[in-house]
DOSEPA-559425 format. One record per residue (C-alpha): residue in one letter; residue number from 0; x, z, y. Coordinates in steps of 0.25 Angstrom, whole numbers. Example, Ala and Ser with C-alpha at 12.3 -4.5 7.8 and 13.67 -1.06 7.14 Angstrom:
2
type = a&seq = 0&x = 49&z = 31&y = -18
type = s&seq = 1&x = 55&z = 29&y = -4
END
This chain:
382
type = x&seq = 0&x = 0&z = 0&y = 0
type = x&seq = 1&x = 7&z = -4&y = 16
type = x&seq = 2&x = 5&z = 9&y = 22
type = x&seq = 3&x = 10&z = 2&y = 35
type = x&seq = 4&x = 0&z = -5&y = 37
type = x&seq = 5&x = -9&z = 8&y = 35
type = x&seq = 6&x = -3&z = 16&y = 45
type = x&seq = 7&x = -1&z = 5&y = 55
type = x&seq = 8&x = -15&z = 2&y = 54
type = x&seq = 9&x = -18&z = 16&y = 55
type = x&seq = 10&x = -10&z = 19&y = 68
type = x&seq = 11&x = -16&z = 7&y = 74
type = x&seq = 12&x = -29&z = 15&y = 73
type = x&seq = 13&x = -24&z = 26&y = 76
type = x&seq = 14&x = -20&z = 18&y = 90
type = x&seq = 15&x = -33&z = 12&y = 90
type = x&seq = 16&x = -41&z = 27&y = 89
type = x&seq = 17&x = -32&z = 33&y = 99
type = x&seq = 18&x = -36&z = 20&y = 111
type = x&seq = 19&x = -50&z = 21&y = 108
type = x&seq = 20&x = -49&z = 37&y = 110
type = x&seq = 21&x = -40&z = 35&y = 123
type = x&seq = 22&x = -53&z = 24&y = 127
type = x&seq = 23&x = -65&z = 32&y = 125
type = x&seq = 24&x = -72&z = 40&y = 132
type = x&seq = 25&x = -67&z = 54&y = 130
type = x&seq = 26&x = -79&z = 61&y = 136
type = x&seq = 27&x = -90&z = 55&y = 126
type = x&seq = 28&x = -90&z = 66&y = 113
type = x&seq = 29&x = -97&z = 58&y = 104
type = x&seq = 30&x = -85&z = 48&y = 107
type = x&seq = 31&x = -74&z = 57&y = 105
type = x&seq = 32&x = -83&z = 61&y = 93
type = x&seq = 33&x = -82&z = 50&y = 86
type = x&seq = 34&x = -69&z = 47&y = 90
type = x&seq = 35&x = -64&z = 59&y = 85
type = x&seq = 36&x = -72&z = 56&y = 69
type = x&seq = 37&x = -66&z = 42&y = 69
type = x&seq = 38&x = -51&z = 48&y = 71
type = x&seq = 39&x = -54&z = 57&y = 61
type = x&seq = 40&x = -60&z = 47&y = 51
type = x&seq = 41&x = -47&z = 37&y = 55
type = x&seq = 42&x = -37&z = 48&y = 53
type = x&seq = 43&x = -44&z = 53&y = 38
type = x&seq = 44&x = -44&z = 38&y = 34
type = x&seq = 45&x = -31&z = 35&y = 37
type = x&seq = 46&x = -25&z = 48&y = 30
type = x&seq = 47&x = -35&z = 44&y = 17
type = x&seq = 48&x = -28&z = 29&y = 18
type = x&seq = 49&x = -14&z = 36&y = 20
type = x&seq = 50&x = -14&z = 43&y = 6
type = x&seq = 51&x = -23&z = 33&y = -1
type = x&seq = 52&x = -11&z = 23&y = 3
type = x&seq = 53&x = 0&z = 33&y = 0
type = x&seq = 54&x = -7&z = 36&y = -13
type = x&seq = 55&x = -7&z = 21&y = -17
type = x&seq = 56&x = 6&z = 19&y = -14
type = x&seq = 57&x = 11&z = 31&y = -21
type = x&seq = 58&x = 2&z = 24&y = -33
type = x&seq = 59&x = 9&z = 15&y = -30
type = x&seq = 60&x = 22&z = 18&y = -32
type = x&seq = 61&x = 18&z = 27&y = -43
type = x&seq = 62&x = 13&z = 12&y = -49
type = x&seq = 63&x = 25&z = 6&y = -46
type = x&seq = 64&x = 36&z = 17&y = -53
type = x&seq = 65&x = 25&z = 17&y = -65
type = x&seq = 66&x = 28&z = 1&y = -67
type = x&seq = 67&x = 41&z = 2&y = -64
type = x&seq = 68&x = 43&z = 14&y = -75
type = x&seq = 69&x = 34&z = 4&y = -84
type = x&seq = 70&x = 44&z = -7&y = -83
type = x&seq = 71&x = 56&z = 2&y = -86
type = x&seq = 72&x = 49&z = 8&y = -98
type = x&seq = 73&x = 45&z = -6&y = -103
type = x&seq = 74&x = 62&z = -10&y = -103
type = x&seq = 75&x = 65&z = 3&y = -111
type = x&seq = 76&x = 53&z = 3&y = -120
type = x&seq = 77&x = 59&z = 1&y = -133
type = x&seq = 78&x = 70&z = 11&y = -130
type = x&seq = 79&x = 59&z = 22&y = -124
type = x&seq = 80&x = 47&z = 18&y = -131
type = x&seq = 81&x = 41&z = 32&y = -131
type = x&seq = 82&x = 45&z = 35&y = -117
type = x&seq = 83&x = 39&z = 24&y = -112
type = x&seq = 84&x = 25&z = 27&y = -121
type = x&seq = 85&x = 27&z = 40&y = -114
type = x&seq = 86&x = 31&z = 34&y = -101
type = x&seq = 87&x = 19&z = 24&y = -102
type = x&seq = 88&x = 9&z = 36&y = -105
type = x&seq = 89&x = 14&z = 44&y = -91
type = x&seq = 90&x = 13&z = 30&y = -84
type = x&seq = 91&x = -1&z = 29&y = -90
type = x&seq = 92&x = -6&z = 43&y = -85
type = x&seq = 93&x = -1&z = 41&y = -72
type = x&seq = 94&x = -7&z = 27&y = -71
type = x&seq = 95&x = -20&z = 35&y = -74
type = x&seq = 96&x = -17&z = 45&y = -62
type = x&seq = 97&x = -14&z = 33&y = -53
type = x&seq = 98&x = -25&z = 26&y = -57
type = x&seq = 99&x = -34&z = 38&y = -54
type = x&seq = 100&x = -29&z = 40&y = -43
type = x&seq = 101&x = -31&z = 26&y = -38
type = x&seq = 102&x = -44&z = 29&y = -43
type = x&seq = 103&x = -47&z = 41&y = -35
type = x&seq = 104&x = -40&z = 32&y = -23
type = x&seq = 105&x = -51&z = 20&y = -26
type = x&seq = 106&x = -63&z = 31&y = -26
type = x&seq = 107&x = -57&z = 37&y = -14
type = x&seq = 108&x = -55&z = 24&y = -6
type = x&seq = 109&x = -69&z = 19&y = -10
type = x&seq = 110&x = -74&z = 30&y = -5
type = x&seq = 111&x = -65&z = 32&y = 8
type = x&seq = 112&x = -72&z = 17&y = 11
type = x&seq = 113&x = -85&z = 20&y = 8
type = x&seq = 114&x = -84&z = 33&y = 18
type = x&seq = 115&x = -75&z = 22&y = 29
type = x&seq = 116&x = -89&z = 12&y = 24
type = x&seq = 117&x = -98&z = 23&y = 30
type = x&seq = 118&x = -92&z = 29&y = 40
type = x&seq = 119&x = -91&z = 14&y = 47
type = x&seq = 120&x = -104&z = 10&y = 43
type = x&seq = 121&x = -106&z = 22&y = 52
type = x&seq = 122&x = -99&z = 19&y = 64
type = x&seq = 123&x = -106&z = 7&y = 63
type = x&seq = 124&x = -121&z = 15&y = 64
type = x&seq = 125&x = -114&z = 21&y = 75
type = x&seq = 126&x = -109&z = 9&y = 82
type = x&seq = 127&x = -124&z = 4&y = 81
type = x&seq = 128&x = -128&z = 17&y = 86
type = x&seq = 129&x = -117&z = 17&y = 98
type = x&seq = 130&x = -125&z = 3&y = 101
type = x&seq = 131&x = -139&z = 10&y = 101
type = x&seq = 132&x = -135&z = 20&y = 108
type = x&seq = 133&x = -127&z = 12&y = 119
type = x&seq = 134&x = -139&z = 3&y = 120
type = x&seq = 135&x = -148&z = 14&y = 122
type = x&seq = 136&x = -137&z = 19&y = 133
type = x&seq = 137&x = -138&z = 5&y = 140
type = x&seq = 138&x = -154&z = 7&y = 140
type = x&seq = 139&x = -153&z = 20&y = 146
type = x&seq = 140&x = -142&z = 16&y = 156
type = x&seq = 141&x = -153&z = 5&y = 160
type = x&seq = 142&x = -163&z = 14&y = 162
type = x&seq = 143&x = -156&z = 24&y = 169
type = x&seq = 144&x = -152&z = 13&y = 179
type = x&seq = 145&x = -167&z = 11&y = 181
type = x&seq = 146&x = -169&z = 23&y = 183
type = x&seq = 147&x = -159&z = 26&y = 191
type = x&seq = 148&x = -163&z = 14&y = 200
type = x&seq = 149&x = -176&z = 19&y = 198
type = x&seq = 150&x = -174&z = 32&y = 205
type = x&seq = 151&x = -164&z = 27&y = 216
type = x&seq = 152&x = -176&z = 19&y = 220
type = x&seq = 153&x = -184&z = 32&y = 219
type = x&seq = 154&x = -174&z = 40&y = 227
type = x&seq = 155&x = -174&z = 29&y = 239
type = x&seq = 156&x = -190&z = 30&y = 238
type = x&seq = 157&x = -190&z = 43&y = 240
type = x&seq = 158&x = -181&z = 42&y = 251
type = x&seq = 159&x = -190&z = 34&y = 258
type = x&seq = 160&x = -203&z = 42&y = 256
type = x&seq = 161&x = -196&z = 53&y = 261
type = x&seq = 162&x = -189&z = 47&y = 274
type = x&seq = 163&x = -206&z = 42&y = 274
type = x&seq = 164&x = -208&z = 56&y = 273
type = x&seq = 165&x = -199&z = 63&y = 283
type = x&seq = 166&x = -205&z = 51&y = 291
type = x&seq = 167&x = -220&z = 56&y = 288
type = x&seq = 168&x = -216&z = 70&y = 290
type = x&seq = 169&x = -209&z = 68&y = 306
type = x&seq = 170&x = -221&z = 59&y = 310
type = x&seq = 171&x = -231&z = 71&y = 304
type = x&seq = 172&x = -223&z = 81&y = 312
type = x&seq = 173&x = -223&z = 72&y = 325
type = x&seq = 174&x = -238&z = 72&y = 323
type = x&seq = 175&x = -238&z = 87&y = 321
type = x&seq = 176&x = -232&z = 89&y = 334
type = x&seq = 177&x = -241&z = 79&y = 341
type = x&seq = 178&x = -253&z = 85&y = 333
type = x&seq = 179&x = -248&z = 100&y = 338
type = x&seq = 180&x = -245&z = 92&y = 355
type = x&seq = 181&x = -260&z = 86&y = 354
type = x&seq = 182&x = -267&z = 98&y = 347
type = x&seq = 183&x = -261&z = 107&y = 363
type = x&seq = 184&x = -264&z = 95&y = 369
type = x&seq = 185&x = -280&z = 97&y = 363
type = x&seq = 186&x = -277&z = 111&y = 365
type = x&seq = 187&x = -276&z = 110&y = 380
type = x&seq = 188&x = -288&z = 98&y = 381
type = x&seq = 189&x = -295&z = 108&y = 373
type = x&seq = 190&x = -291&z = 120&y = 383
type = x&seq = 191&x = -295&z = 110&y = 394
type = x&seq = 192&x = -308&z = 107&y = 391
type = x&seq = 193&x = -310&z = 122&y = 388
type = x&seq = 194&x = -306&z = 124&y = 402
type = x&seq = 195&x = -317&z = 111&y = 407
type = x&seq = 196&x = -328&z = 117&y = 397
type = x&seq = 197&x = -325&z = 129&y = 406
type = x&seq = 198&x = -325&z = 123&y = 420
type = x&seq = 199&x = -338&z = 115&y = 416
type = x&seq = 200&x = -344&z = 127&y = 413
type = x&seq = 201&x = -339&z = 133&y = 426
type = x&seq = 202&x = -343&z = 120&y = 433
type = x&seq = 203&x = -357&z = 121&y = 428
type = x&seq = 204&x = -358&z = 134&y = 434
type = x&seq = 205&x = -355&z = 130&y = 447
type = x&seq = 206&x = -366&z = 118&y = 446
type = x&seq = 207&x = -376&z = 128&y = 442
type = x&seq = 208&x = -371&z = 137&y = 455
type = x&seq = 209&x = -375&z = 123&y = 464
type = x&seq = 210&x = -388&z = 121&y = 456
type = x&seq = 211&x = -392&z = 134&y = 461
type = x&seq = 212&x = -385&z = 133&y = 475
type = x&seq = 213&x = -393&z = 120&y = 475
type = x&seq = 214&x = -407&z = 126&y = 471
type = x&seq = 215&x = -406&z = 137&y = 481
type = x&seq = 216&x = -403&z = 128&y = 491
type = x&seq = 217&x = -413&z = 120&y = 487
type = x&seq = 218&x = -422&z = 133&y = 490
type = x&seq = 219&x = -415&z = 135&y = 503
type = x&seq = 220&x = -418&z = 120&y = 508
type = x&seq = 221&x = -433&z = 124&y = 504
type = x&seq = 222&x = -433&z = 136&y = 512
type = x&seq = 223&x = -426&z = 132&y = 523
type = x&seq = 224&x = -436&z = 119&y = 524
type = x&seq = 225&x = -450&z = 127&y = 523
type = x&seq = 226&x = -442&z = 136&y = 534
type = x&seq = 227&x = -440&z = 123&y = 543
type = x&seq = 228&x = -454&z = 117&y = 539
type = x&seq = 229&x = -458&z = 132&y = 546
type = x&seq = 230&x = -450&z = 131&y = 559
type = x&seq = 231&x = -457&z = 118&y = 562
type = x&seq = 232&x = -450&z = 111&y = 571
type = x&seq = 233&x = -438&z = 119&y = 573
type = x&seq = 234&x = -436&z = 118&y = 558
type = x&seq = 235&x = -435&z = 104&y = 556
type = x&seq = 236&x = -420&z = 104&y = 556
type = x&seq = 237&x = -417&z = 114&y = 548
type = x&seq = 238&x = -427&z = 108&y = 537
type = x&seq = 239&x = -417&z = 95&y = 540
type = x&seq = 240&x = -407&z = 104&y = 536
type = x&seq = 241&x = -416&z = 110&y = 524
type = x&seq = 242&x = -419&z = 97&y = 518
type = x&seq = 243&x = -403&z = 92&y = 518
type = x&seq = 244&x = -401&z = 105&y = 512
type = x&seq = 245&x = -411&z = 103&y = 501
type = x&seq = 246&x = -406&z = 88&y = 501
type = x&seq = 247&x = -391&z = 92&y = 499
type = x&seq = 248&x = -399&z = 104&y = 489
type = x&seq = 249&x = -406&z = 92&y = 482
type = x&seq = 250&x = -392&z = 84&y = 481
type = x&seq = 251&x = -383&z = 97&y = 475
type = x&seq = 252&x = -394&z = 99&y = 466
type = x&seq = 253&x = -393&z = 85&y = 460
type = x&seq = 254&x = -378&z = 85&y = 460
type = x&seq = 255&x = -377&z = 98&y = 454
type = x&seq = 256&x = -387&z = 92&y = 443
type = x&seq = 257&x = -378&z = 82&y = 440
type = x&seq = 258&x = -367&z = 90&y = 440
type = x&seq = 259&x = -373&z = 101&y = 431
type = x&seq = 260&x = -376&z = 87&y = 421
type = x&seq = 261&x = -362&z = 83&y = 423
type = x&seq = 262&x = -356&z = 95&y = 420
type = x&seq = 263&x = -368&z = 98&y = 408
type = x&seq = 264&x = -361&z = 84&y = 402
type = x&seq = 265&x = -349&z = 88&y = 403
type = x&seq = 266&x = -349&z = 101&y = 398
type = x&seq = 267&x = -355&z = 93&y = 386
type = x&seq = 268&x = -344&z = 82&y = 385
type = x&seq = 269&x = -333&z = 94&y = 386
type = x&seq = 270&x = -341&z = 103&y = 376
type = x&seq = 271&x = -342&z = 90&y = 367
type = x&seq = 272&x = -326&z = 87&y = 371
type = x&seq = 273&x = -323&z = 101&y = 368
type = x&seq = 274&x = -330&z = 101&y = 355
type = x&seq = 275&x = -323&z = 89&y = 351
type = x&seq = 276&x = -309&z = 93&y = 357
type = x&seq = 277&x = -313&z = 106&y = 346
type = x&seq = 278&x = -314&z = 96&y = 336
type = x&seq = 279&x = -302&z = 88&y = 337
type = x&seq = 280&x = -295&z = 100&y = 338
type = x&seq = 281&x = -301&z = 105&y = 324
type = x&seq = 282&x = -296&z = 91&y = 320
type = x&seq = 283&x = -283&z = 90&y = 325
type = x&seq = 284&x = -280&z = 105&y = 320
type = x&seq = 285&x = -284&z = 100&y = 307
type = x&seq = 286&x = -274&z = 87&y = 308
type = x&seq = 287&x = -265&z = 95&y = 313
type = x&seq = 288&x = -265&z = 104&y = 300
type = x&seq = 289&x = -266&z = 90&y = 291
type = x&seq = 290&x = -254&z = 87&y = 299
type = x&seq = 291&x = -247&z = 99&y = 298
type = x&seq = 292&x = -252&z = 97&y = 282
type = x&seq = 293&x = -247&z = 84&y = 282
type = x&seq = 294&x = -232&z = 89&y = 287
type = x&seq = 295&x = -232&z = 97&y = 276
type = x&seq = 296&x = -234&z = 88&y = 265
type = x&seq = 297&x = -224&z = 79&y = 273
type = x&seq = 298&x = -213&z = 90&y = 271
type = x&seq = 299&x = -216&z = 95&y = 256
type = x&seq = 300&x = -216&z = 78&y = 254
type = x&seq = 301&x = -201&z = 78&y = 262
type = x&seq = 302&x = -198&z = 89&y = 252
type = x&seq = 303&x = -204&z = 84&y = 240
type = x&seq = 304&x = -195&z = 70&y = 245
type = x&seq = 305&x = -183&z = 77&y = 246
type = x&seq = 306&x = -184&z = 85&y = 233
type = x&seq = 307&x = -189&z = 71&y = 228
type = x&seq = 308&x = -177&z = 63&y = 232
type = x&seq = 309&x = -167&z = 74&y = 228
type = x&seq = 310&x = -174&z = 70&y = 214
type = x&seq = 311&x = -172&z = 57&y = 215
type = x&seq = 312&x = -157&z = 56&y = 218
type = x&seq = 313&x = -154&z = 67&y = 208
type = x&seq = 314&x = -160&z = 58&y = 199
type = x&seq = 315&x = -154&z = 45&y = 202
type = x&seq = 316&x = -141&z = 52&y = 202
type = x&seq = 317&x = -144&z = 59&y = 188
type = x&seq = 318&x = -147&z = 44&y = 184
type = x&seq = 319&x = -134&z = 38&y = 189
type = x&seq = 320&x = -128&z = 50&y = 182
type = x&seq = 321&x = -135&z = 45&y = 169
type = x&seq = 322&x = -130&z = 31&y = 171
type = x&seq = 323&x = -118&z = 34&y = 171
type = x&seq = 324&x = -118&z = 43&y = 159
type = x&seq = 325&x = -125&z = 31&y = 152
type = x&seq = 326&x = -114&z = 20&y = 157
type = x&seq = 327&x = -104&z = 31&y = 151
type = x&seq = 328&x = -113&z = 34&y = 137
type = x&seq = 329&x = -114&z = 16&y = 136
type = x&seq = 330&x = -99&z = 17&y = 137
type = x&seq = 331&x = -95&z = 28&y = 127
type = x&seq = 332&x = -106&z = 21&y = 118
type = x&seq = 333&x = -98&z = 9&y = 119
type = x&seq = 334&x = -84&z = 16&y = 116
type = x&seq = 335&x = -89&z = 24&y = 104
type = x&seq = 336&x = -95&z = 10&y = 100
type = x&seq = 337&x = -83&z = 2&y = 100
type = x&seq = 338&x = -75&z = 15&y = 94
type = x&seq = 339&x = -85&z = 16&y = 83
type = x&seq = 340&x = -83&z = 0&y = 82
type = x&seq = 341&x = -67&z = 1&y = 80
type = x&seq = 342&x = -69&z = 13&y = 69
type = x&seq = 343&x = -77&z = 5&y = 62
type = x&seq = 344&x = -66&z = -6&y = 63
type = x&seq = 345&x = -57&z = 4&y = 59
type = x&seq = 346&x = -64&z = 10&y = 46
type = x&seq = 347&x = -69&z = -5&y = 40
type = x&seq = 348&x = -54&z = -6&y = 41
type = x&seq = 349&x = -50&z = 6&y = 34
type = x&seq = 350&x = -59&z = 2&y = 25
type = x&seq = 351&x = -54&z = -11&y = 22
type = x&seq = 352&x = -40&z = -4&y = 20
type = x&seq = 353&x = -47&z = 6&y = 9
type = x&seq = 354&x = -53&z = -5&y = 4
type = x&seq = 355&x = -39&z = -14&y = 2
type = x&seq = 356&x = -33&z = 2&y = -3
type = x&seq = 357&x = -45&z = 1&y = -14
type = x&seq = 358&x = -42&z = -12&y = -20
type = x&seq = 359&x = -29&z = -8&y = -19
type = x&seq = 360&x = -31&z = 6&y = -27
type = x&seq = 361&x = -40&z = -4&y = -36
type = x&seq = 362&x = -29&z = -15&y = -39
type = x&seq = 363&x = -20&z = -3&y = -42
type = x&seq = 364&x = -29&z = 3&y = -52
type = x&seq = 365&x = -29&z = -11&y = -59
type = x&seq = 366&x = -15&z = -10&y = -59
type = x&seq = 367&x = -14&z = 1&y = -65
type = x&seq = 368&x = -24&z = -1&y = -74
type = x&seq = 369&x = -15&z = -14&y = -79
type = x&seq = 370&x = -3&z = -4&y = -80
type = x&seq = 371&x = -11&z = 6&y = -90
type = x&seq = 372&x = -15&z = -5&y = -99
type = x&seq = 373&x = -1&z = -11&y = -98
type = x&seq = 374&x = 5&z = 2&y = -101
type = x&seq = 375&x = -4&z = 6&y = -112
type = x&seq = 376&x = 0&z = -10&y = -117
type = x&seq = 377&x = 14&z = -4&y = -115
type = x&seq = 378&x = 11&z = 10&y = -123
type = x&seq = 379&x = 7&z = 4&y = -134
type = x&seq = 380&x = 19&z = -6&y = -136
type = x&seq = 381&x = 25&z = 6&y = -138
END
């Protein structure tokens, strides 16, 4: 057997399983893992191939001095008949023991490849799964770009509604302080006509002062005319004076009618006004607390906006985080991938050696089956 070529092949994938641990990715532990098994499994299989390789040669050899002795016997057997029938015997049994223990080499082989067999029908399972898994990565990396795409359209949404709101929220407190400018500006129209309701009042008194100023001077013109109409002659000026009197009487008396309607119709219109002016007030009071309501749904939305887009960046960010953890899972799935490819490389070559050691082992036994029957032919000779 060329050892040489063993333990060149060996170091070579030695070399081979030192650069792919110096490539991976030494923070992925499912990698390190699985490096660390196939090491194991490379360095156990190239120990087993080491003594089944040292063992065939030293059969070998042994082989080799077996047939040599043979050959010397065979020249001296006439000479040492009975040493060679004894020789012939030792060389049989321990043919026997070579051959067993080719045997036990050919069972052991087999079942060295069947175990190689599995384990790389194995790594192939797991290379398929590697492939699921890192298709299913690739999916989910999809979908967390949309999501993430999803969300930053959120976020700027969010920033939008809430400059809307900060927007809705100045304008509402704008008309909270015009509302609070007009509601002292009613106040004082509101004091004003007070003040006018008051004066009309007055005002009315005073025309029912000239009504009865007018009335009793009314009486006084009468008088001072049935006076006048008694002095005869010597009254006539003075009933002049009396009927201008009751004239100008006459005249304050109308005005003062008119008056007394003007003010009665615009005590009306102001008690109407007032009334109104109450009712506005009532109703701007009560926009003015809807307002004020208003302001408050304004700032718990500002809040609930803030506290929304907070959310929404934390959440893009968690996303981009998870992008990236799904760009470095892809990337460990493709190492391990390619690693498990070269084991499986490495194994269907191991064991195509331990197939060649087994026919080797096989054409062996033959050999020495040849060599027992050749030497039981040679036994009997003697």
């Amino acid at each position: 057997m060329n050892k040489k070529v063993f333990y060149t092949g060996f170091v070579i994938g030695l070399f081979v399983i030192a650069y792919n641990y110096y490539e991976m990715d030494k923070t992925n532990e499912l990698m390190v893992d699985i490096f660390l098994y196939t090491s194991l499994t490379y360095l156990l299989t190239g120990i087993i191939f080491h003594f089944i390789i040292k063992m065939a040669n030293n059969q070998m050899k042994q082989l080799a001095d077996l047939l040599q002795t043979s050959e010397l016997d065979s020249h001296t057997k006439e000479q040492q008949g009975q040493v060679v029938e004894k020789s012939v015997t030792n060389i049989l049994k321990k043919i026997a023991q070579v051959n067993d223990k080719l045997q036990d080499n050919v069972k052991t082989q087999n079942d060295l490849n069947a175990t190689i067999h599995e384990i790389s029908q194995a790594s192939q399972s797991q290379s398929e799964q590697i492939s699921d898994i890192s298709n299913a990565t690739n999916d989910t990396r999809q979908n967390i770009d949309v999501v993430e795409q999803t969300s930053q359209h959120l976020y700027d949404e969010a920033s939008q509604a809430t400059e809307l709101t900060l927007s809705g929220k100045e304008k509402m407190d704008t008309l909270n302080e015009n509302n609070r400018v007009l509601e002292q500006t009613i106040g004082d129209l509101s004091r004003t006509f007070a003040e006018l309701t008051n004066k009309i009042k007055e005002t009315n008194g005073f025309a029912d002062n000239i009504k009865e100023i007018t009335e009793q001077t009314n009486l006084l013109a009468l008088n001072a005319s049935i006076e006048a109409a008694r002095a005869g002659e010597a009254g006539k000026g003075f009933a002049v004076v009396a009927d201008e009197i009751r004239k100008l009487a006459d005249l304050t008396g109308e005005t003062t009618e008119k008056i007394t309607s003007n003010l009665s119709a615009l005590n009306e219109t102001n008690e109407s006004a007032v009334s109104q002016m109450d009712k506005s007030m009532q109703n701007f009071v009560d926009g003015m607390q809807t307002s004020e309501q208003v302001t408050g749904y304004f700032e718990r939305l500002t809040t609930t906006m803030g506290t929304l887009n907070d959310a929404l960046q934390n959440f893009s960010q968690l996303a981009k985080e998870v992008q990236e953890q799904s760009n470095g899972v892809d990337e460990s799935t493709n190492d391990l991938a390619a690693i498990i490819e070269e084991t499986s490389a490495s194994l269907e070559e191991m064991s195509s050696t331990i197939t060649i050691l087994t026919e080797s082992n096989q054409e062996l036994v033959a050999l020495l089956d040849d060599v027992v029957e050749g030497s039981e032919t040679l036994k009997k000779q003697f």
